[in-house]
Structures are given as structure tokens and as C-alpha cells.
C-alpha positions in Angstrom: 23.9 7.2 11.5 20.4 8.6 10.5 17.3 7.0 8.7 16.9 6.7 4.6 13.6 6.7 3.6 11.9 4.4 1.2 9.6 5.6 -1.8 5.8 4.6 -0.7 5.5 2.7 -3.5 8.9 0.6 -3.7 10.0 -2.8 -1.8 12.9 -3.7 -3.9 14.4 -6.9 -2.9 18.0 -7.4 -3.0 17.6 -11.5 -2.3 15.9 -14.0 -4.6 15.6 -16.3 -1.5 13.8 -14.0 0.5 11.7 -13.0 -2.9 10.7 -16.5 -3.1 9.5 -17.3 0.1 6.9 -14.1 0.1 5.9 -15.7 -3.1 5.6 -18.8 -2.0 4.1 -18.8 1.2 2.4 -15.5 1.2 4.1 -13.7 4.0 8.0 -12.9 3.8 10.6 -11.0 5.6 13.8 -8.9 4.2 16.7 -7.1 5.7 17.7 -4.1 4.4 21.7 -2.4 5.6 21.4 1.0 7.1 18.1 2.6 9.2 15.1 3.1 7.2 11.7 3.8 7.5 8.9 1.7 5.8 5.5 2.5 5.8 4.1 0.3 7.8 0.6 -0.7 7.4 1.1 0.3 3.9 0.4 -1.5 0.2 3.3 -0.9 -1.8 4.9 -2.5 -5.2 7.2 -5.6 -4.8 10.6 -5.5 -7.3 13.0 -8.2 -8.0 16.8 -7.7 -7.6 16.4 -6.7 -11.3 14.0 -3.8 -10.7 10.7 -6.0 -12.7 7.7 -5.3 -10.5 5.7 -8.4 -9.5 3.5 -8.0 -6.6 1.7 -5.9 -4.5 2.7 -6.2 -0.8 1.3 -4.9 2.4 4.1 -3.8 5.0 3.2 -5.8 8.1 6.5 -5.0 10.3 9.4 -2.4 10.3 12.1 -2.4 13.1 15.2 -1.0 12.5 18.0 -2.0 15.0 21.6 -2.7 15.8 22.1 -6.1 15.4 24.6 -8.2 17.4 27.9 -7.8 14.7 27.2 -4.2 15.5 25.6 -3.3 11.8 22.4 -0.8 11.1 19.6 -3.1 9.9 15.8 -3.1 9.4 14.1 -6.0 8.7 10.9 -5.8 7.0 8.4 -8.1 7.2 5.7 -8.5 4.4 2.5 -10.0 3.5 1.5 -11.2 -0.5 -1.6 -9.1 -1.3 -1.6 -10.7 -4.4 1.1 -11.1 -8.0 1.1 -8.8 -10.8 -0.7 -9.4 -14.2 2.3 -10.0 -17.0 0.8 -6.2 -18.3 0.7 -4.6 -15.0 4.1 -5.9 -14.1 5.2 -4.4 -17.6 3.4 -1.1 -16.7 4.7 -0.9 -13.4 8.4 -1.8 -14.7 8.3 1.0 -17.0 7.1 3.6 -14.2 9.6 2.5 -11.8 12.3 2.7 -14.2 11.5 6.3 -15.2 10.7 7.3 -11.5 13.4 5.7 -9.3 16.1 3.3 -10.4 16.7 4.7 -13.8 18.3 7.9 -12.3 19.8 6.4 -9.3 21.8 4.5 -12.2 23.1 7.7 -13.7 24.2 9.4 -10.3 
């Protein structure tokens, strides 16, 4: 058991649904497995399940519990500063790619 910590400027989501609704209604909530810490208070970069950047997000909520099946979960909860531009999202993209998920696919 022990905390993971996110990068300050990543909230990947694993769930279209839950992608949607911060989309769609401005504010939006996803559950991560495992402890982690998000920067609460914080303005970070919103990805899709297939790592393409398309909002900026401000963390509004971070709890990280037990739930009741006896699982490590945070839930996150967001709210929709406002989407990415088609060339900032491409920008972005590229960056994160480099930076972050492009070597956690090699290891």
C-alpha cells in the first residue's frame, strides 16, 4: 500500500463516460485504482483513454480511500476550465507523448 503520484500536468482518463460528462456539463468526477495524490486546487491537462489532450481542467477534489469491496481508490473530481484548440490539443499531444506515455509504453 503507498501513494503513486500523478505528473502536475496529466489527468488521463481511463473512461469515455466519465470524459464525457466533464465535457458536457462542465464539472466531472473519475476514479482512479491504487492511492494517489492529485494536486488539488491545481490546473492541469485533460487526456482521453488514447493519450490526445483536450482540455484544461482544475482539480476540485482528491480523496483517496478504501472503498466498501475493500479496493484502494481515489476519486477525483474536476471542473472544465475550458477545451483545447485543434492546434493546442496537437501541441500538447506531441509533448505528452515525448514526456510521459511514450516511455511508460516501452518499459
Amino acid at each position: 500500500m503507498g501513494f503513486q503520484t500523478e505528473f502536475n500536468s496529466v489527468c488521463k482518463f481511463k473512461n469515455e463516460q466519465e470524459l464525457y460528462e466533464l465535457l458536457e456539463y462542465g464539472r466531472g468526477k473519475m476514479v482512479k485504482q491504487g492511492f494517489r495524490v492529485f494536486p488539488t486546487g491545481q490546473k492541469v491537462i485533460a487526456y482521453t483513454p488514447d493519450n490526445v489532450a483536450v482540455a484544461i481542467v482544475k482539480i476540485v477534489v482528491s480523496i483517496a480511500e478504501i472503498n466498501f469491496q475493500g479496493q484502494e481508490v481515489t476519486e477525483v473530481e474536476m471542473q472544465l476550465i475550458r477545451k483545447l484548440t485543434q492546434e493546442e490539443s496537437r501541441v500538447q499531444t506531441a509533448l505528452a507523448d515525448e514526456m510521459f506515455f511514450g516511455e511508460q509504453a516501452q518499459e
